[in-house]
Structure formats: structure tokens, C-alpha cells
C-alpha positions, 0 to 999 in steps of 0.5 A: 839239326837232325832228331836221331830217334829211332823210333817215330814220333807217339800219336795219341790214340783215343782209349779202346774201352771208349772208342768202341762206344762210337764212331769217333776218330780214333788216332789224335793227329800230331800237334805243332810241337809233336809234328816239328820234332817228328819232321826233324827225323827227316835226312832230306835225302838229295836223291829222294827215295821216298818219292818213288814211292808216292804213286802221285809223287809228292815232294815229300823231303820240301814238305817236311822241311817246311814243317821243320821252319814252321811254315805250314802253309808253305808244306801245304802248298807243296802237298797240294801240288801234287794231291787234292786229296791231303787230308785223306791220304795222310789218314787212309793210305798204307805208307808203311808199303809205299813212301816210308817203306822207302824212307833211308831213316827206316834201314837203322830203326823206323821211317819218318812218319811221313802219313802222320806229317801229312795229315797234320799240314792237312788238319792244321790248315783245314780252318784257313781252308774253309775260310778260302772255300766260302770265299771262293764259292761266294764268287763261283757259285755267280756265273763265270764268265767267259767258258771259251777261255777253258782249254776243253769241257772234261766230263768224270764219271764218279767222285770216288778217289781216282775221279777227284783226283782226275778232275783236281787235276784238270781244273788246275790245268785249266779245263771245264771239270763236271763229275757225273755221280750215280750216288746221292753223296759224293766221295765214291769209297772214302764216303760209303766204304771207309768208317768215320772212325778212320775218316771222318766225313767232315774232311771228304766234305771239305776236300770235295768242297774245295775242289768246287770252289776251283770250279768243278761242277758235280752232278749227283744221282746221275748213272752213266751208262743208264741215265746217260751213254758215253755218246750222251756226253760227246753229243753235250759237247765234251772232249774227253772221259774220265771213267773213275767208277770203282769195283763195288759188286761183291764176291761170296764164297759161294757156300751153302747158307750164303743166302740165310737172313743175316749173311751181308757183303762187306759192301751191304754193310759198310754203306748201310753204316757209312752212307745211309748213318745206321750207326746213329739212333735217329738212322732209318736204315736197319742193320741186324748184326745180333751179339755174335758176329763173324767177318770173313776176309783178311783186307782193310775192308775186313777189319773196317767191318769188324771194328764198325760191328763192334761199335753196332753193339755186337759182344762177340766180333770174329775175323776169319781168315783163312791164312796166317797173320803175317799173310794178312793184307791189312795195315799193320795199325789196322791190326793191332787197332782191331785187338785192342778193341777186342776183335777176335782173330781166328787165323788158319780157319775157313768157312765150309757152310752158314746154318740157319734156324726155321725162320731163316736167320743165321745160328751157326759157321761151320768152319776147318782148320787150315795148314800152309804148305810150302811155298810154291813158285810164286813164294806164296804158302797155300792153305790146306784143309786139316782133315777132320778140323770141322768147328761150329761157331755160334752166330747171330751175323756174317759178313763177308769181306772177300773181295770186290768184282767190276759191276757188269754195267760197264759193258753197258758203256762200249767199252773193252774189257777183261777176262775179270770184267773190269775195263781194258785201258793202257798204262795212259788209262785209254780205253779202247774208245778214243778220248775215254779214259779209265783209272782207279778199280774199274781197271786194277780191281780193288786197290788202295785209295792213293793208287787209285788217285795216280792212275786219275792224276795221270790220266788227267795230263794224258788228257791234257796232252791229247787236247793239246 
């Protein structure tokens, strides 16, 4: 039977008057009841639409018809089939762009909540899975046997998305997995960039877990390219490369005031709230934001900033944006979350110069109004100033959220890259050394979390078809 609503299915969402007073997550997560009525939205297309836009192709219609019969650990399964990553995707992922912007249910009013659907396998089976994890890891953590039986010994640089994804995969094809993490935590962004509000780190936990319970081995606070070369790890015996190391060096504007006491990159400050817990009063890592904070950037890093300055104690959160809100790249649900806890939207506004008092700390943005011309060739509307629109808005803190650059240390490991600096790879991730392979942002540049586990995914049967 076929639920003819047009509209999805409610999740409950923590109050905005209280989830501004921590860290807690803010959407609720479906319950049994509420996931079955929204499955049942579900047309089952036999040609499958929303597959083509699953960047790891997920069988989406099996799934949510095992949520129709009840049987939730069957849809897990079938979720597992194709990601490592369940519980994240289903949390982090914009399917408004991807699989549901494809979805038949959503021509004639809104798609299947197909994220919301995810999540609920992930989050309903998550106890079953801790169970399996212990389990599991009682018997990997004693030596293993016979290695000889692996079909190769694959080395991942970074355990951020496309490097779990990658290795998830490889371990399931049957090779020897070991990722290589230049951090003390594992995770990469879903660990130091995504708020625990909107990622709780009890499920990237487990998720990692779950992968070293099929034997992947990680090795933390290990750089490559520093601590080890690409040459270090073919001499210790490994067949292949994955190099799944993001895009974490941030961009400025390069405006006056930039280096004033109390001007952060988006990156500064979300690892100092999300890796080093300034978020909690026993944190040792200080975090200065003061009562007036602007944010300046359009993305999902953007809003992530201002809602994590928000619940820092700041009164007053600005976002700068130089363009219009329908030009905006974030998440619509990021947006509208971002109002109800009272961000303040400035749009058609740009920072010019930051001023600072005596002592070197932030008072004040001066800022211009901006007008959008016509659409060029590319479509696109460019912002113009406004002559004679110069604004000072008072500020204690800025953060800047403009986006991401490759680090430079990836000329350090040999191999090709762009004009941009980031790692020149084909659409099989190659690089332009043999058996080194790259995905994620140290190709693309900054990306979503799930196009960054496709490209690690497909670079691992890339991997599997050159060893064999």
C-alpha cells in the first residue's frame, strides 16, 4: 500500500530556545512508526532514479522496502552494501541535491525523505552493532592468522570520509587495510569540522569501530610526506596508495585587519570547538569569540560556525554573505535551522576592512552593500558594490568561512598537481605515480562528505582491479 502524502514525513527537532544552550543534537531521528509510514511514500520505481544520484549508489528503493516489511536489519544490510558510513550519511549529506532531488514522489509535492530513512536503519541497529563490534574486536585484537591468504597489504593516507570509505571497501574485498592519520582522533572533517549538534561523535566513533573490527588497522599522529614518504610505504611492503588527505588550509580575503586579535578561519575554530571540546568548561583550549560575532561565507562550514558561536555564548551572530539567499550553498535545513536560533542573516553585504583598538583585538567590519547583475554566460548574477554603501558593524570576533585550499604538503609526496594545488588524478583516481591513488578534497577541492566517499570507494575497486 502506497502513503499518498505529499509531504514527508515530521522529524521532531529539539526546541531552538534550548538547543542554543549546547551541543546536544538537534534533529530527533524518526521512530519505528514514523519511519514505516514515511517508507511507505516510496513508488519503488523499477528504473530507480534516485540511485543515479547516490555518488555510492546505494539501492535505495530494496532498503526502504525492507522499512516497509519491518525488517530493519535486512535494509541495514542492504545499506551496508554500499557505504561504511550509514549513520553519517543519513545525518551530513545534502540529498535534497542528490538522491531525492531525483526521487518521482517529489514532481507532484516532496520526495521521500530518503537521508531521514537512512539514518533511522543506522541509529535503530546501532546497539545490535556495538554488540557485533565488541565481539569482533575481542577476536581481531589476537593475531590473526595467516596474512599470506589477503590478496595485497593496501596503505590509506587519512581517515577522513573518502579514506574510510576507500579502506571499508578494500577490507571487504579481501585485502590488508592500514590507514595512516596525521591527527591524534580519526575521522578527518566529520571529527574536527562537522558540529556534534549535527554529528554526534559517539556515531563516528562507532562507525571507525566498526571498520577495525573487519581488520583495518590505523596508525595515528603519523604525516606522510614528513614522518614517512610514499616510497617509506612501498619499501614496508605495500602494493597500493590511497591518498584521502582533504583540503584543510584556509582562504582569507586578504583585507586589511585579517591579522587582528580575534579574526579565526572557520577551520581554526571548528577544530578548536569539535576536536580539542572548547565547547565544554573542563576544555583546555581557549576560544575568544566575545558578544558580537560575524561569520563570513555562504557554505555549510559557514552556518556550522555561526550556530557553534552561538551555543559559545556569543548574543549577537552575524552571517555575511556577499550574495543573495537563493544563491546561498548551504542546506536549506542548515538555513532555516541557523534562523530559528537566531543567526542574523545579512545578505548583499561584504566585508572591505576589520579595525581593531590599541591592544590589537577586533571592534569593528567595515562592510558595502552589494547588487547582483545580470546573469552572465554561466547564468550566474555577480555582485557589485553599491557605491557609497560603507557600514561599520560592531565586533568583538570574525570568522571566516570562504573556503578551503589543498595544503601545500602534498607537493612533498611526488606526486602531480594542478594549478589550484590540489592532486592531479584521473577519473579512476591515478595519480601520476603508479599504484598511488587520490579522492576526496585533495582532488575536487572542498566537497560534500558523500562525494568524497565515491571517489574513496571507487578508487578502492580501481585498486582491486590493478592487483588483480
Amino acid at each position: 500500500m502506497i502513503n499518498q502524502a505529499l509531504t514527508k514525513t515530521i522529524m521532531n527537532l529539539a526546541d531552538p530556545k534550548e538547543r542554543v544552550k549546547s551541543f546536544n543534537e538537534v534533529a530527533k531521528g524518526y521512530t519505528l512508526e514514523e519511519a514505516i509510514n514515511e517508507a511507505t511514500r516510496c513508488l519503488e520505481c523499477k528504473h530507480k532514479p534516485c540511485v543515479s544520484g547516490c555518488p555510492v549508489a546505494i539501492d535505495i528503493p530494496a532498503f526502504i522496502h525492507e522499512i516497509k516489511e519491518n525488517r530493519i536489519e535486512k535494509a541495514y544490510e542492504i545499506l551496508s552494501a554500499s557505504t561504511s558510513l550509514p549513520a553519517v550519511c543519513g545525518r551530513v549529506c545534502p540529498q535534497e541535491t542528490q538522491c531525492e532531488s531525483k526521487c518521482v514522489r517529489g514532481i507532484k509535492g516532496e520526495p521521500v525523505a530518503i537521508g531521514a530513512l537512512e539514518r533511522f536503519v543506522a541509529d535503530y541497529m546501532s546497539q545490535t552493532i556495538e554488540a557485533r563490534i565488541e565481539e569482533q574486536l575481542k577476536i581481531t585484537d589476537k593475531p590473526s592468522g595467516n596474512e599470506n591468504e589477503k590478496k595485497g597489504k593496501i596503505a590509506v593516507v587519512g581517515s577522513g570520509p573518502a579514506g574510510l570509505a576507500c579502506a571499508g571497501q578494500l577490507i571487504d574485498l579481501g585485502y590488508e587495510v592500514t590507514i595512516f592519520e596525521a591527527l591524534h582522533e580519526t575521522g578527518g572533517v566529520l571529527r574536527y569540522g562537522i558540529p556534534e549538534f549535527r554529528l554526534p561523535k559517539k556515531i563516528v566513533d562507532r562507525e571507525i569501530k566498526l571498520l577495525q573490527a573487519k581488520g583495518v588497522k590505523i596508525i595515528k599522529n603519523v604525516v606522510i610526506g614528513r614522518s614517512l614518504s610514499l616510497t617509506d610505504l612501498k619499501e614496508d611492503g605495500f602494493n597500493a596508495i590511497f591518498l584521502g588527505i582533504g583540503a584543510g588550509v584556509p582562504r582569507f580575503m586578504n583585507i586589511e585587519g585579517e591579522n587582528l586579535l580575534g579574526v579565526y578561519s572557520a577551520n581554526e575554530f571548528l577544530t578548536r570547538v569539535n576536536l580539542m571540546k572548547a565547547y565544554k568548561k573542563e576544555s583546555e583550549t581557549p576560544v575568544y569569540l566575545g558578544k558580537n560575532v560575524a561569520v563570513v561565507g555562504g557554505g555549510n562550514v559557514a552556518m556550522d560556525a555561526a550556530r557553534s558561536a552561538k551555543r559559545m555564548g556569543a548574543e549577537n551572530v552575524y552571517l555575511i554573505y556577499r550574495r543573495s539567499e537563493e544563491e546561498m550553498p548551504a542546506r536549506r535545513e542548515e538555513v532555516e535551522h541557523a534562523k530559528e536560533e537566531g543567526i542574523i542573516f545579512k545578505f548583499l553585504c561584504n566585508p572591505v576592512k576589520i579595525s581593531g583598538n590599541e591592544e590589537g583585538f577586533v571592534t569593528h567590519m567595515t562592510c558595502v552593500d552589494m547588487a547582483l547583475s545580470e546573469p552572465d554566460e554561466s547564468g550566474r548574477r555577480r555582485p557589485n558594490v553599491i557605491a557609497g554603501s560603507e557600514h561599520d558593524i560592531t565586533l568583538d570576533s570574525v570568522i571566516m568561512s570562504i573556503g578551503t585550499l589543498a595544503n601545500p604538503l602534498i607537493k612533498a609526496l611526488g606526486v602531480n598537481v594542478n594549478k589550484w594545488g590540489q592532486i592531479d588524478a584521473d577519473d579512476n583516481g591515478l595519480t601520476s605515480l603508479n599504484a598511488v591513488y587520490a579522492g576526496g578534497d585533495a582532488v575536487t577541492g572542498a566537497a560534500t562528505v558523500i562525494k568524497a566517499m565515491g571517489a574513496g570507494k571507487k578508487s578502492a575497486y580501481e585498486i582491486d582491479e590493478l592487483l588483480n
